[in-house]
ZAVEX-904866 format. One line per field, with one value per residue (C-alpha): x, y, z; residue number from 1; residue in one letter. Coordinates in steps of 0.2 Angstrom, whole numbers, plus 5000, padded with zeros to 4 digits. Layout:
<recs>
x <- X / ...;
y <- Y / ...;
z <- Z / ...;
n <- NUM / ...;
res <- A / ...;
</recs>
This chain:
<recs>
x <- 5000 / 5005 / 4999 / 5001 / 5001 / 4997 / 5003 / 4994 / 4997 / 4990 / 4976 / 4962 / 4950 / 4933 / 4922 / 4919 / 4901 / 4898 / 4889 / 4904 / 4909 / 4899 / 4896 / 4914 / 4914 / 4898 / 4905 / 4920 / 4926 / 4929 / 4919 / 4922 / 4907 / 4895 / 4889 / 4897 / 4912 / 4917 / 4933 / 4947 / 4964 / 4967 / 4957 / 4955 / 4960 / 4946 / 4946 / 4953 / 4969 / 4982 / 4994 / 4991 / 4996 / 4998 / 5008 / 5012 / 5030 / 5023 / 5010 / 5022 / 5029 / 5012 / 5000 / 5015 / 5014 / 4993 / 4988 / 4969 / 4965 / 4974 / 4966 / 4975 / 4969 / 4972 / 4976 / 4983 / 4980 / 4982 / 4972 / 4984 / 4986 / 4977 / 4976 / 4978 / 4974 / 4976 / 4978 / 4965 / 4960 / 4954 / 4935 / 4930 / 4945 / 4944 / 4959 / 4952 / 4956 / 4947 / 4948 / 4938 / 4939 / 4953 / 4955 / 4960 / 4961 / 4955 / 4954 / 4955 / 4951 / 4955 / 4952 / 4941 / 4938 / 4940 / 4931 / 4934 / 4925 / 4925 / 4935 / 4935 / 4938 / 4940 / 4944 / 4949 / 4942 / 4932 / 4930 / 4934 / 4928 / 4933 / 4931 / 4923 / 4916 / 4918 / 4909 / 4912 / 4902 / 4903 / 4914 / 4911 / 4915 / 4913 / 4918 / 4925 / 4931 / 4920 / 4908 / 4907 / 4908 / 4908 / 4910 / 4911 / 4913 / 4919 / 4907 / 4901 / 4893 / 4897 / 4888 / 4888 / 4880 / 4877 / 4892 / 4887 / 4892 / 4889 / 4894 / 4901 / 4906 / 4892 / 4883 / 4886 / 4885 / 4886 / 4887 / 4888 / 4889 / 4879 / 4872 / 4877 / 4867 / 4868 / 4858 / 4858 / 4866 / 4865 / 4867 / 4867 / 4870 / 4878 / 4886 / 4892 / 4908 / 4919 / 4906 / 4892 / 4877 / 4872 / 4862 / 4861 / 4862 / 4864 / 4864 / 4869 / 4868 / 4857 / 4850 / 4856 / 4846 / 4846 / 4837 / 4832 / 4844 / 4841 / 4844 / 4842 / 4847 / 4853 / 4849 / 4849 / 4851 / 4867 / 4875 / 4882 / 4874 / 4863 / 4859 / 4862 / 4847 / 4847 / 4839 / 4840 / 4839 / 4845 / 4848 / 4852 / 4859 / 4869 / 4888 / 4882 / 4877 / 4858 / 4847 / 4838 / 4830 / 4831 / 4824 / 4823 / 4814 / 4810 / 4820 / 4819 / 4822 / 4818 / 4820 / 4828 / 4825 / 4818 / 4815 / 4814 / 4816 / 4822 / 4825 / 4827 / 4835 / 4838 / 4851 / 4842 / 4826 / 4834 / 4841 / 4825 / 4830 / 4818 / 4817 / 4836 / 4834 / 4818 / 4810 / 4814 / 4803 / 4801 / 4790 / 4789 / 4798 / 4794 / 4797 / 4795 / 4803 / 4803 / 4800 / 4784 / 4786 / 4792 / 4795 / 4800 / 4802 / 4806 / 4811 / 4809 / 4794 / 4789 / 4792 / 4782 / 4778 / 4769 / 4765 / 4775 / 4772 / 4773 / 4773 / 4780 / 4775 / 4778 / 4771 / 4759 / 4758 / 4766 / 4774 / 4774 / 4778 / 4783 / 4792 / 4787 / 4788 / 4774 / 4767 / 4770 / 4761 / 4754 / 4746 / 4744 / 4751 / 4749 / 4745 / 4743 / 4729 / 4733 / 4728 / 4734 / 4739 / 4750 / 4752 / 4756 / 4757 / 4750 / 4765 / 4765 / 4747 / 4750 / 4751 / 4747 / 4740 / 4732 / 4721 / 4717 / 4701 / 4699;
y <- 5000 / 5019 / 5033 / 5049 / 5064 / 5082 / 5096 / 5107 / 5124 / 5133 / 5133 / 5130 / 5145 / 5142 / 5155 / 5148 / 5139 / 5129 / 5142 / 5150 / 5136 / 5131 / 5147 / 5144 / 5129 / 5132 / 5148 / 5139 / 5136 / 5118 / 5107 / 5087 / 5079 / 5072 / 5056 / 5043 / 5035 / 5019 / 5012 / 5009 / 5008 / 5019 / 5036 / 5050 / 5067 / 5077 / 5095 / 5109 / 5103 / 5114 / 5098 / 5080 / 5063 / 5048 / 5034 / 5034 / 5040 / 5056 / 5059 / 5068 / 5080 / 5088 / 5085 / 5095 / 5110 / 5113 / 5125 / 5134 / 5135 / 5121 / 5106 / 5091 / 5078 / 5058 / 5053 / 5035 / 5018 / 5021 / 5005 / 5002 / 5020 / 5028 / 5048 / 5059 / 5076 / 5089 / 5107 / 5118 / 5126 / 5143 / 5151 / 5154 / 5144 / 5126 / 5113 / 5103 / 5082 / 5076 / 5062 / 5057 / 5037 / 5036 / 5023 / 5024 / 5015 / 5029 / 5046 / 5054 / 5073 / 5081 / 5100 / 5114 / 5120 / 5104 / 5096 / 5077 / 5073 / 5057 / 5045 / 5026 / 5021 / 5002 / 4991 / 5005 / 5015 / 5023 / 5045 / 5050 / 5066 / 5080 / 5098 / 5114 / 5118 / 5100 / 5096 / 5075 / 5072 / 5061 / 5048 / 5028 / 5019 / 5002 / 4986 / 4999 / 4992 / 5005 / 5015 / 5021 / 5041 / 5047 / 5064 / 5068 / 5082 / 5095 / 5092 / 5107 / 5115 / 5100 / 5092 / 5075 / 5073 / 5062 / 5047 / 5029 / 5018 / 4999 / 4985 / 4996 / 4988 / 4998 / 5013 / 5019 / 5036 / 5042 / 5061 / 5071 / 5091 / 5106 / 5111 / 5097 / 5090 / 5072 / 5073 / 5063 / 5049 / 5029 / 5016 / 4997 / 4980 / 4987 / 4973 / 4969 / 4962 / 4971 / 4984 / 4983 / 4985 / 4988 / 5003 / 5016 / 5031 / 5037 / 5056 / 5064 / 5084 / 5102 / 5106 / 5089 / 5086 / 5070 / 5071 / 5066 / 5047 / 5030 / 5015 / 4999 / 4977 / 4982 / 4962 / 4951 / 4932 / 4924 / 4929 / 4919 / 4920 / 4937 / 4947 / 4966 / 4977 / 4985 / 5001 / 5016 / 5032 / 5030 / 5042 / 5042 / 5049 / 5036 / 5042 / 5054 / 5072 / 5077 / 5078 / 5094 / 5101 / 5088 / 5084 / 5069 / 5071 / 5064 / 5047 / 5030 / 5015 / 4997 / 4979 / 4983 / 4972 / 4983 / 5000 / 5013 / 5029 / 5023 / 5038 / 5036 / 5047 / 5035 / 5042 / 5056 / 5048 / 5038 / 5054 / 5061 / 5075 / 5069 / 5085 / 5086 / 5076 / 5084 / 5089 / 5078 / 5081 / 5065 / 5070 / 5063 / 5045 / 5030 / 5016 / 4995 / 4988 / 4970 / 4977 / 4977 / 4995 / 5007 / 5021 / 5019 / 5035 / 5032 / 5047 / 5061 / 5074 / 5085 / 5074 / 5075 / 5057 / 5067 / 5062 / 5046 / 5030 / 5014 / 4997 / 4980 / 4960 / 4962 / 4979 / 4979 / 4998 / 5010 / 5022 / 5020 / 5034 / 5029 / 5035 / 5054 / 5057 / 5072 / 5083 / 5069 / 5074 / 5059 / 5065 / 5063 / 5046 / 5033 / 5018 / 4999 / 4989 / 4987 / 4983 / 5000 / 5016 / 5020 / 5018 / 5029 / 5025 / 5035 / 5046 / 5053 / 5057 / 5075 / 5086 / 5071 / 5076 / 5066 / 5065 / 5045 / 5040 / 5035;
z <- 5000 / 4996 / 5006 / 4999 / 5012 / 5005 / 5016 / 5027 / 5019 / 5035 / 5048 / 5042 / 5037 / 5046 / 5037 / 5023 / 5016 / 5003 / 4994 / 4989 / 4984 / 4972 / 4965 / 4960 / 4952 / 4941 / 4937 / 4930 / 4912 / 4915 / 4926 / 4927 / 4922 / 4933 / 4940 / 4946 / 4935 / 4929 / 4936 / 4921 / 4923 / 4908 / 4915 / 4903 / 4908 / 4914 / 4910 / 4920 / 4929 / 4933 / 4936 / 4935 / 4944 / 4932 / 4943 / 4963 / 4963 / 4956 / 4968 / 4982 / 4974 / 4965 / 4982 / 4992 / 4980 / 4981 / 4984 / 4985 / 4967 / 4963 / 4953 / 4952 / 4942 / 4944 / 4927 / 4931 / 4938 / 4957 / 4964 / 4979 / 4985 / 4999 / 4996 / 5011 / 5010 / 5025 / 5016 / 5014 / 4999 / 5003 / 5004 / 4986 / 4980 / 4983 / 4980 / 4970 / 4967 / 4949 / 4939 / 4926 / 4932 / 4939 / 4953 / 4971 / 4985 / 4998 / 5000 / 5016 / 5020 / 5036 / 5029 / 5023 / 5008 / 4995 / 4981 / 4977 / 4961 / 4948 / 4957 / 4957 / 4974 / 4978 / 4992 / 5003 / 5019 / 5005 / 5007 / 5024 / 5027 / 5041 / 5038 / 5032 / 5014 / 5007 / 4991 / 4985 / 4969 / 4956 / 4963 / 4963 / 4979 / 4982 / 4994 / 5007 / 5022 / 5032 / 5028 / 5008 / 5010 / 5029 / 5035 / 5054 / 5065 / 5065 / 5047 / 5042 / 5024 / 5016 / 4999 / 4995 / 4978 / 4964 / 4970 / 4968 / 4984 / 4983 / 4996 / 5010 / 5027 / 5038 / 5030 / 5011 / 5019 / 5035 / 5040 / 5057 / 5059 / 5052 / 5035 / 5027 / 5009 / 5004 / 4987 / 4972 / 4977 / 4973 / 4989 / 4986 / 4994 / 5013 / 5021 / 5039 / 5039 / 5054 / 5055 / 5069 / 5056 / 5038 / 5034 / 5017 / 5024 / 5042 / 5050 / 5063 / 5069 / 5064 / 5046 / 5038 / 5021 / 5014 / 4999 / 4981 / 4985 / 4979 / 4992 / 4989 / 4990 / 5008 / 5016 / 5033 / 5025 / 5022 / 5041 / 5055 / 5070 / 5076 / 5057 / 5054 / 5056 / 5038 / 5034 / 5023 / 5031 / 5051 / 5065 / 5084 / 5099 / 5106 / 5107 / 5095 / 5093 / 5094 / 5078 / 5074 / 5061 / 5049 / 5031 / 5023 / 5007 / 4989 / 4992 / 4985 / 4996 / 4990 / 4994 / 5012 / 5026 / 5039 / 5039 / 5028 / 5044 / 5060 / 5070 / 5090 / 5103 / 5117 / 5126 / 5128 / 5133 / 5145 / 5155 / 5153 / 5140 / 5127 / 5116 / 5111 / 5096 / 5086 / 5072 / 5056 / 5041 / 5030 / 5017 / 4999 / 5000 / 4994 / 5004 / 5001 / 5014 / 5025 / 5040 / 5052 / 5051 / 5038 / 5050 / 5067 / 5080 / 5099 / 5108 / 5095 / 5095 / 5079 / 5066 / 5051 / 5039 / 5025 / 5003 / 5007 / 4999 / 5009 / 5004 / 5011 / 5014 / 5032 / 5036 / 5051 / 5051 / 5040 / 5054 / 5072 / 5088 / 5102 / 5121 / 5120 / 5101 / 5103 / 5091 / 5077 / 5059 / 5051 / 5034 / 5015 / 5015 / 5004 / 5014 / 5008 / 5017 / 5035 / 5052 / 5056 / 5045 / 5059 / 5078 / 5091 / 5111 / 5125 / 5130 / 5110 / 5110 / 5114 / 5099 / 5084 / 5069 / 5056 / 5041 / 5043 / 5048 / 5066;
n <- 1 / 2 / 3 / 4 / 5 / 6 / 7 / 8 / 9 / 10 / 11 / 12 / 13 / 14 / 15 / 16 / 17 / 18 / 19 / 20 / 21 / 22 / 23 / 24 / 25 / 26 / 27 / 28 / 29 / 30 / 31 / 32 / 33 / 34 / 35 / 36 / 37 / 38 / 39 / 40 / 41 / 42 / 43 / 44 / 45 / 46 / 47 / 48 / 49 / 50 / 51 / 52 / 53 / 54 / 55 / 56 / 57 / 58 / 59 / 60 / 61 / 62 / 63 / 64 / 65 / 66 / 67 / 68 / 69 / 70 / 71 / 72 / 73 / 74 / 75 / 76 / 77 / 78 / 79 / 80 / 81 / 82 / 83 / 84 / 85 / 86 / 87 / 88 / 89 / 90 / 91 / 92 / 93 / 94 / 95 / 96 / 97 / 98 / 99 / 100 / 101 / 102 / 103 / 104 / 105 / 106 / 107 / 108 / 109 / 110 / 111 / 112 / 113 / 114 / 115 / 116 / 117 / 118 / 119 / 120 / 121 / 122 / 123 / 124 / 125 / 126 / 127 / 128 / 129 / 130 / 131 / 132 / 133 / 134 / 135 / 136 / 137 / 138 / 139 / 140 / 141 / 142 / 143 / 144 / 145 / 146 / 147 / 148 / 149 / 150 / 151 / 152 / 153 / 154 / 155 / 156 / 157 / 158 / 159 / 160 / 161 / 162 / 163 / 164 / 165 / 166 / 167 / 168 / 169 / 170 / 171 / 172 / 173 / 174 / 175 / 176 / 177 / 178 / 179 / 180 / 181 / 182 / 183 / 184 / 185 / 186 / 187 / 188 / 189 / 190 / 191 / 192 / 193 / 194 / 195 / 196 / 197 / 198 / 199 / 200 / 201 / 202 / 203 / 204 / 205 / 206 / 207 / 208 / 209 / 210 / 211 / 212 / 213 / 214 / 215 / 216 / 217 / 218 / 219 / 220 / 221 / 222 / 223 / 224 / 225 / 226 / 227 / 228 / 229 / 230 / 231 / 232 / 233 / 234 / 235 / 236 / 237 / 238 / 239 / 240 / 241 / 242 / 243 / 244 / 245 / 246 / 247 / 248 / 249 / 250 / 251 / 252 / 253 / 254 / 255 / 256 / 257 / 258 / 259 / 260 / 261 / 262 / 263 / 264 / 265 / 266 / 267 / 268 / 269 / 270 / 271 / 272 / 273 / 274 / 275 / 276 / 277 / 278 / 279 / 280 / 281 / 282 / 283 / 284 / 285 / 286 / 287 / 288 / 289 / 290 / 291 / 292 / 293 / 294 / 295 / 296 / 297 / 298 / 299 / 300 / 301 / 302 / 303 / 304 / 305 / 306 / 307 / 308 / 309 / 310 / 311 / 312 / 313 / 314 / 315 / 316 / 317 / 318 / 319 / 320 / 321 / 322 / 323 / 324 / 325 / 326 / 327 / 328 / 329 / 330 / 331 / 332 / 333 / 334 / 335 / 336 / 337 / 338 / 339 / 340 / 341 / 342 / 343 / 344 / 345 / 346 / 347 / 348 / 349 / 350 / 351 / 352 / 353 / 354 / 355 / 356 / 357 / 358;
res <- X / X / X / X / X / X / X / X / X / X / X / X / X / X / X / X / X / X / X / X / X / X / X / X / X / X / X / X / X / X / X / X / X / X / X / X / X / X / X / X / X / X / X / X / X / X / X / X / X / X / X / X / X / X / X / X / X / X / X / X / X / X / X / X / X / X / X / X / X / X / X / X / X / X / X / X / X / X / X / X / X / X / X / X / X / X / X / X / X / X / X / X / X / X / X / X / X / X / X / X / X / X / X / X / X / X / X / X / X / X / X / X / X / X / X / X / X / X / X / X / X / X / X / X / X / X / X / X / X / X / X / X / X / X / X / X / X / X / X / X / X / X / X / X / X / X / X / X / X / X / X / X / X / X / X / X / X / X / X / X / X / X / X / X / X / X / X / X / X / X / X / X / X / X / X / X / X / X / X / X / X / X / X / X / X / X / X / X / X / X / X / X / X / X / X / X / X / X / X / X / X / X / X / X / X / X / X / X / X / X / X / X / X / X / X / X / X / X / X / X / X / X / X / X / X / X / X / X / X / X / X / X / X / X / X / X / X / X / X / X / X / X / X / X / X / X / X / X / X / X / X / X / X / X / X / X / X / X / X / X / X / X / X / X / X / X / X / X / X / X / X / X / X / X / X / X / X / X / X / X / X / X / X / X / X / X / X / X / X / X / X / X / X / X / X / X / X / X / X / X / X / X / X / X / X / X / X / X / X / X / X / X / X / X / X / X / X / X / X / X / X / X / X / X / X / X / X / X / X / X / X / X / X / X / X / X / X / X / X / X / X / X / X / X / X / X / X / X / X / X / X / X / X / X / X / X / X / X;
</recs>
């Protein structure tokens, strides 16, 4: 294995936003192209580099000289090397890592103000984020050895769009901090392996959006012993930061074995602080799942199920609130035939809304 180390330049510059950042790159003359990209060993050279990487031995040199504005492409075959970049771009100019293909083992970022866009990443830790003003789109990642495309605190105005993760140890995505995006992306087939579950996409922290994302074949059979508890979209307080003010919207998630939401707050509700995790918005998705449930909350009040489409073998009910998850909405819902649309126990009456019949 090769690691490659780029530099810090300086400390980082916290003030930036992924705004900014944005604005730069659509403003820009030469863009990579988007979605996610096939891995070959013979990449093409994607547009707009100012300097280029085409085998391992070079990698040193060039990562050590960029710079904010910089955009160094991967241009070769680089399958048994792990990237590692610690220097910051700088607000309104990112450094940039492209390829059009190219493969990788990882990539690891531990700065602000970086775009990763149209790499082939196989086999590694997959994209490991830490940071300020991130963007990652476009890449392919699959079989990591954790989680696909992670970003964790400090996390903050980050965008993770339009990357394709397949057969990730744990969660294709996972992401923890503030004003973070995860949009237009593909997850499939999570596995456990050395990782405590198998999930598509988890989140963690204040105004997180996880929107407009496909998830699917994420399954329990073929385990020794106890099975992971797959679901798409996941989020929870143990060891972890509270969830506020979240949106999950406009999603896709089929042929997963349990749960479509599974949102619980247990530390909090076990110390009596149920309120720390709140309001998630889970509007517009479609759900066919295997579970008994499609949307479980336990320890959450004010969140909203509304316009979703549920479907599943195995559903008893297509949402159920439980352990305090007050001033739920249950509305404009597409529900198969069931015992029950939804279920909701005594200490989550306070505040429910609904338009089905009693």
């Amino acid at each position: 294995m090769v690691v490659l180390a780029m530099r810090r330049a300086g400390p980082p510059a916290w003030a930036g936003s992924a705004v900014p950042l944005l604005a730069v790159l659509l403003l820009s003359a030469c863009t990579a192209s988007s979605g996610s990209a096939a891995p070959r060993s013979d990449a093409s050279r994607p547009t707009g580099c100012t300097v280029e990487i085409e085998t391992p031995a070079e990698a040193p040199a060039v990562l050590a000289g960029a710079a904010g504005g910089s955009v160094v492409c991967v241009v070769g075959d680089l399958g048994d090397t792990d990237l590692v970049l610690d220097g910051s771009g700088r607000p309104g100019e990112p450094l940039v890592l492209r390829a059009d293909g190219a493969v990788v083992r990882s990539v690891t970022v531990s700065a602000d103000h970086v775009v990763v866009e149209g790499l082939a990443v196989l086999g590694g830790e997959g994209i490991v984020l830490s940071g300020q003003d991130l963007l990652v789109r476009g890449n392919e990642v699959r079989d990591a050895a954790s989680d696909g495309i992670s970003c964790t605190e400090p996390c903050l105005d980050v965008v993770v769009e339009d990357n394709t993760v397949t057969g990730a140890d744990g969660s294709g995505i996972l992401v923890e901090g503030a004003r973070i995006t995860v949009e237009g992306n593909t997850v499939t087939g999570s596995v456990r392996r050395e990782s405590g579950d198998a999930d598509g996409i988890r989140f963690f922290g204040t105004d997180v959006r996880i929107v407009g994302n496909t998830v699917t074949d994420i399954k329990d059979d073929g385990y020794d012993g106890e099975p992971p508890h797959t679901d798409c979209f996941q989020t929870y307080d143990n060891s972890r930061i509270p969830t506020v003010r979240a949106v999950v919207s406009d999603n896709v998630c089929r042929n997963v074995d349990h749960q479509c939401l599974i949102a619980t707050a247990e530390e909090a509700g076990r110390s009596g602080q149920v309120g720390r995790s709140r309001s998630i918005e889970f509007t517009g998705n479609v759900c066919e799942v295997e579970g008994a449930q499609a949307v479980l909350v336990q320890w959450i009040p004010g969140v909203v199920v509304r316009g979703n489409s549920f479907a599943g073998p195995n559903l008893d009910r297509a949402a159920i609130f439980l352990d305090g998850s007050t001033g739920a909405v249950f509305v404009g819902n597409t529900v198969p035939d069931l015992p029950a649309a939804y279920q909701l126990d005594a200490a989550s009456e306070d505040g429910f809304v609904t338009d089905e019949p009693e």
